[in-house]
C-alpha positions, 0 to 999 in steps of 0.5 A, spaced: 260 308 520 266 310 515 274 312 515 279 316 516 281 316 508 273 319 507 275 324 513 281 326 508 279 327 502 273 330 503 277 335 507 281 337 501 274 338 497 272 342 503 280 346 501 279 346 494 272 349 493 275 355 498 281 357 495 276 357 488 272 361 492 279 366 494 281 366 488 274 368 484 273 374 490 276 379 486 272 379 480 265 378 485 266 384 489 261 388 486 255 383 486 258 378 491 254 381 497 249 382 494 249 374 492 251 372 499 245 377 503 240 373 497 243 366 500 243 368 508 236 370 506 233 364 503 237 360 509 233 365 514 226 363 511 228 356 511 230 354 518 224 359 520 219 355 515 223 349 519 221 352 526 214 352 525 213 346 523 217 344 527 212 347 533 206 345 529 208 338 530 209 338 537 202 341 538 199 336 534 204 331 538 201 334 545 194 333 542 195 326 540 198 324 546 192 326 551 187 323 546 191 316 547 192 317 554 183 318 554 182 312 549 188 307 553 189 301 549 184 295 548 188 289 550 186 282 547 190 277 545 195 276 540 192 274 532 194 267 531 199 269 525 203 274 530 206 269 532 206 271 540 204 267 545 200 267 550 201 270 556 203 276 551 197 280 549 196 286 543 193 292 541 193 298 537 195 305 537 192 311 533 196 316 531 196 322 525 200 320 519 202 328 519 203 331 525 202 337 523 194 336 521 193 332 528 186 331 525 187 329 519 189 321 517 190 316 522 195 311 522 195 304 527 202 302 530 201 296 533 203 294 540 205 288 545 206 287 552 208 281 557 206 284 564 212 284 569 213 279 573 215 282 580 210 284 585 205 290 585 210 294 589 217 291 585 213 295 578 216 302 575 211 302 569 212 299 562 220 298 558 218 300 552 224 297 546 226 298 539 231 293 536 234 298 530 233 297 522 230 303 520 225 297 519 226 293 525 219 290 527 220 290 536 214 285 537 218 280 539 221 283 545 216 281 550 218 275 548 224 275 552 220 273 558 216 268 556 222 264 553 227 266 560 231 270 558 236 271 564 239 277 562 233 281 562 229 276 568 230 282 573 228 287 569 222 283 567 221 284 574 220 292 575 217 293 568 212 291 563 216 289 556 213 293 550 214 293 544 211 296 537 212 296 530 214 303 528 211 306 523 210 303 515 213 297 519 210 290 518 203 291 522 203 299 522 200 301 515 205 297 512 209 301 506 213 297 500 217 299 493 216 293 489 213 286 489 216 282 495 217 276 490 222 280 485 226 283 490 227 276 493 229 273 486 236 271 485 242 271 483 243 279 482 248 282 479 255 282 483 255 290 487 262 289 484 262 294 478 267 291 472 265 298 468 261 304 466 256 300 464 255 296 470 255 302 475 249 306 469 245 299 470 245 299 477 244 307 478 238 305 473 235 300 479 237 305 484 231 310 480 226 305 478 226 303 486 225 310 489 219 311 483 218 304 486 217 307 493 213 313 491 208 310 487 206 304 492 208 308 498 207 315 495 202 318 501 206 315 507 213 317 504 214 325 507 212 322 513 216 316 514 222 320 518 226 318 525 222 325 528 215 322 527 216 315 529 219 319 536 213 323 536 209 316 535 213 313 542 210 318 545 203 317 544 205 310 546 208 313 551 201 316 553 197 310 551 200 305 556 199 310 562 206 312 563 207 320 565 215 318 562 218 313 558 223 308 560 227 306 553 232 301 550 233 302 543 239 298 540 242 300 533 238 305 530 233 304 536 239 308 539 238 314 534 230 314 535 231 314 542 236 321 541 231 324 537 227 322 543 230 325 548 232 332 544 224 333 543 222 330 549 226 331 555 222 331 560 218 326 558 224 321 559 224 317 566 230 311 564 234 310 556 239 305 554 242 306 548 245 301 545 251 301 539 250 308 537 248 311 531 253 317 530 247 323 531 251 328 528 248 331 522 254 331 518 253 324 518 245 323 518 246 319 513 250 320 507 257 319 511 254 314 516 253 309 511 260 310 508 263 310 515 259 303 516 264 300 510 270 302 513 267 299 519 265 292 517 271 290 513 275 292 520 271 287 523 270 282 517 278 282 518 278 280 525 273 274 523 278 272 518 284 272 523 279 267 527 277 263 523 285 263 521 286 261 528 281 256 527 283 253 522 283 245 526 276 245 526 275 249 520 281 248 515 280 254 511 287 257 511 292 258 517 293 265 516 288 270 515 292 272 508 290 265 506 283 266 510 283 271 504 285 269 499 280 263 499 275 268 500 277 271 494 276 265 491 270 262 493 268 270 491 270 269 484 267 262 483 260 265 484 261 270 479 263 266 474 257 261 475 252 262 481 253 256 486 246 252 485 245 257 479 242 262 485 248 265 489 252 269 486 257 275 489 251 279 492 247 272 495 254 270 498 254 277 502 248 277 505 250 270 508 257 273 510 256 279 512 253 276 518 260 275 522 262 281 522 255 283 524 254 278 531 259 274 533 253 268 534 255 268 527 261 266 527 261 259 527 255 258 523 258 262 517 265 258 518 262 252 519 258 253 512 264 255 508 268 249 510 263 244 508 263 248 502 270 247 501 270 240 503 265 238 499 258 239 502 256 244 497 249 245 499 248 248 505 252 254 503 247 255 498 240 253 501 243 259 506 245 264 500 238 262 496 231 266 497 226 261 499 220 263 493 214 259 497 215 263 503 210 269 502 209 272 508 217 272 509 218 275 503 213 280 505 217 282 510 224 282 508 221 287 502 218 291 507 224 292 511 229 294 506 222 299 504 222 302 511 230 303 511 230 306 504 224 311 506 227 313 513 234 314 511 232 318 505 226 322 508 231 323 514 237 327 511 239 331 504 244 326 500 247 328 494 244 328 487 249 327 483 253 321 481 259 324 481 260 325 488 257 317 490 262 314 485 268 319 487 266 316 494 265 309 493 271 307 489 276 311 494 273 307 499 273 300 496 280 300 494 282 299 502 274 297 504 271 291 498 267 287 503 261 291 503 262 299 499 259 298 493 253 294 496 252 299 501 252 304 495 247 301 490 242 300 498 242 308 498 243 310 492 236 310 492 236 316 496 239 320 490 233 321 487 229 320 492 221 323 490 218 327 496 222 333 500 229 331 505 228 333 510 234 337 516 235 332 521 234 334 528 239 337 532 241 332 537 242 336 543 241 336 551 234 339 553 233 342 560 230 336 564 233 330 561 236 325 566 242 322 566 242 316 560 247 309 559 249 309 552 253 302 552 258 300 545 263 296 543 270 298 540 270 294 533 263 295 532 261 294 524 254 296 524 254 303 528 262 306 529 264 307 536 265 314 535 257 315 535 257 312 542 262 318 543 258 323 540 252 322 542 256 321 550 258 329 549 251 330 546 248 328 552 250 332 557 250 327 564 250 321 561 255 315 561 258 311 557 260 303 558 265 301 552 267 294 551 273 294 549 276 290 544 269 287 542 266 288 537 259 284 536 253 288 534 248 290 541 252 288 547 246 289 552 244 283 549 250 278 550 253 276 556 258 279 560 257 282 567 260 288 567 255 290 561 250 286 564 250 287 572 250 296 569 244 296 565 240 292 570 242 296 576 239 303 572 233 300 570 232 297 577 234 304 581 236 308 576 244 308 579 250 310 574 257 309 575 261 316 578 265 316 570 265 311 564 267 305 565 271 301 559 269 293 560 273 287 558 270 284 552 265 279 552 268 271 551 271 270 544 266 263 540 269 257 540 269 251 536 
């Protein structure tokens, strides 16, 4: 999700540590071979340790699976509190907590479905949907067809709508780093550091959140990783009664479902992928999330440019310079005294960030900081401050941001030492301030993450799987166009409809008929356009 300034400067490192390397040879050369036969050897024990867990899983996967395909799923209706209404019904899913040990501990993932509202001879089997995170609970998704989504209507028609919370999410065997209460509690100290002292207390949040993790999640941790939760779908997969999935994930829903499609190939029937992780193993995840910065404040500067454009309605600035300079303002104003005592810089971001999120948001936020201009304080801050008497809430923000540090951490080595994180983030901010340090103080958990790293899978093309549809938007702020265009070269035969010009977050999911008419007529016949498509970009909000 980053730039071409990290590109460059990770290059010279790269250059650096190989003319040191050069000019040390000489003086190396009685014991270098020596050194490197050593080197090459534990690399060797290590990729064939990674095989054979990695073949242990997937025997303890394919056990999984025929036992969910006996037990099937025991359909009742939806628990009063779910918040699923009826026609909606849920059940359970068991699968192992180690793939590896298929008959050690078993762990519940929680699953819904809406059947489809076609005829018996209209029905292609289940649609099977993750909404991204790591975190994202997908429970809501049949939901799409109680309230007439019209988007979705057609697909509604072929294919019953499930959806799950992956594992250690919400429903299924929950996982959490710290009480719920305080980590909603504000205000929080602006991710902006002023000096040493400000980075060394937030590196010591860092450390007491990951020994957060493993102390009330310790047991779940090595297990909570994008492999496994590919592993759990199939055991859905199986459960539901389907011999091969139909799949869409959004955001990293795309990436589980690359992971997916590289371990089960031939298990996928139809897969939409949308707004893509970049799969690379370069960039899972240390550089995906430094690419992220530089994506955002692309985006939250089209958003200024916007709301510049505006600026009959909105009277913020009629130039997005001035949009800026009020921006920095309204910034500095929280730092010196948090607005209603609760929201100060790192409160604000939560509220703005959303803009260059969705493009639903960029009236809302506008609109939220023009009636703070003019006066109307409140609103901005009852959006920026947590709400202490919503438990169940609270509950499950902490658990989300849980989930996403587990997931992210357990997935990928990242770097151990500050150095190389503080050397990043403040290249990066010097051009990139809107979301850098935040990003880094989310991650830096991961630097001293207390259960093994993991090497991601290695996205790839595996014999049998069909064609699939990956759709993106050029300016997306949250997973970078070049991940479409990664994962497009990954997956051989696949197509790639890009919405130019645009850059909302989960474009299956807005309306523009040339993404829409596309993705519904896959699903339905499984067609697929003779070479990728460039759309133009869906309609701009308006005031």
């Amino acid at each position: 999700m980053r730039r071409s300034t990290a590109l460059g400067a990770a290059g010279t490192l790269i250059a650096g540590t190989l003319i040191a390397g050069a000019m040390a040879a000489p003086a190396a050369n009685a014991d270098g071979g020596a050194a490197a036969r050593t080197t090459a050897s534990r690399d060797a024990a290590a990729r064939a340790t990674e095989a054979r867990t990695t073949a242990a899983a997937a025997a303890g996967v394919a056990l999984a699976a025929g036992r969910a395909a006996k037990q099937g799923i025991d359909w009742q209706d939806c628990p009063a509190d779910w918040g699923l209404e009826k026609p909606i019904q849920c059940g359970w899913v068991k699968v192992p907590l180690d793939y590896t040990k298929p008959h050690g501990k078993q762990i519940k993932i929680a699953v819904d479905r809406i059947g489809s509202t076609g005829t018996p001879a209209e029905r292609q089997g289940s649609l099977v949907y993750n909404p991204g995170g790591p975190g994202g609970s997908g429970l809501a998704f049949p939901r799409r067809v109680v309230t007439k989504n019209a988007i979705w209507a057609d697909a509604a028609k072929a294919y019953d709508f499930v959806g799950f919370d992956p594992r250690g999410v919400n429903r299924s065997a929950p996982i959490s780093c710290v009480d719920p209460q305080e980590f909603v509690k504000a205000p929080k100290a602006d991710p902006v550091p002023d000096s040493e002292a400000d980075k060394r207390a937030q590196r010591k949040l860092a450390a007491e959140y990951a020994a957060g993790c493993k102390e009330r999640s310790g047991e779940m941790l090595p297990h909570m990783t994008t492999p496994n939760t590919a592993r759990d779908l199939d055991v859905i997969r199986a459960a539901l009664g389907d011999r091969k999935l139909n799949y869409v994930g959004v955001s990293y829903g795309t990436y589980l479902g690359a992971v997916y499609g590289t371990l089960f190939p031939t298990h996928v029937r139809r897969m939409v992928v949308d707004s893509v992780v970049n799969p690379s193993r370069e960039k899972i995840w240390y550089q995906s999330n430094m690419d992220q910065d530089i994506a955002f404040e692309t985006r939250f500067q089209d958003w200024m440019k916007w709301v510049a454009a505006n600026d009959a309605t909105f009277h913020i600035g009629d130039t997005a310079a001035k949009v800026a300079q009020q921006w920095d303002a309204l910034r500095a104003a929280a730092k010196k005294a948090p607005l209603g005592g609760i929201v100060g810089p790192n409160e604000l971001l939560g509220v703005f960030q959303s803009a260059p999120y969705y493009d639903s948001a960029w009236i809302s936020t506008a609109t939220l900081w023009s009636k703070y201009l003019a006066g109307d304080t409140q609103p901005l801050i009852d959006a920026g401050s947590p709400d202490l008497t919503d438990i169940a809430g609270n509950i499950k923000s902490e658990n989300g941001n849980a989930v996403y540090t587990a997931v992210e951490c357990t997935d990928a080595k990242w770097p151990t030492d500050w150095k190389t994180w503080d050397r990043d983030s403040t290249r990066i901010h010097q051009d990139h301030p809107f979301l850098t340090w935040s990003n880094t103080w989310m991650n830096l958990p991961c630097a001293t993450w207390g259960v093994k790293q993991q090497t991601p899978v290695e996205v790839r093309t595996g014999k049998g799987l069909p064609p699939v549809l990956i759709t993106a938007s050029t300016r997306d702020a949250a997973t970078p166009y070049a991940g479409a265009v990664e994962l497009h070269k990954r997956f051989k035969g696949s197509r790639l409809i890009t919405e130019k010009d645009a850059g909302s977050h989960g474009i299956t999911n807005l309306l523009n008929p040339c993404v829409n008419d596309r993705v519904k007529a896959y699903l339905l016949t499984g067609a697929l356009d003779s070479a990728d498509v460039t759309c133009a970009p869906h309609a701009t909000p308006k005031p």
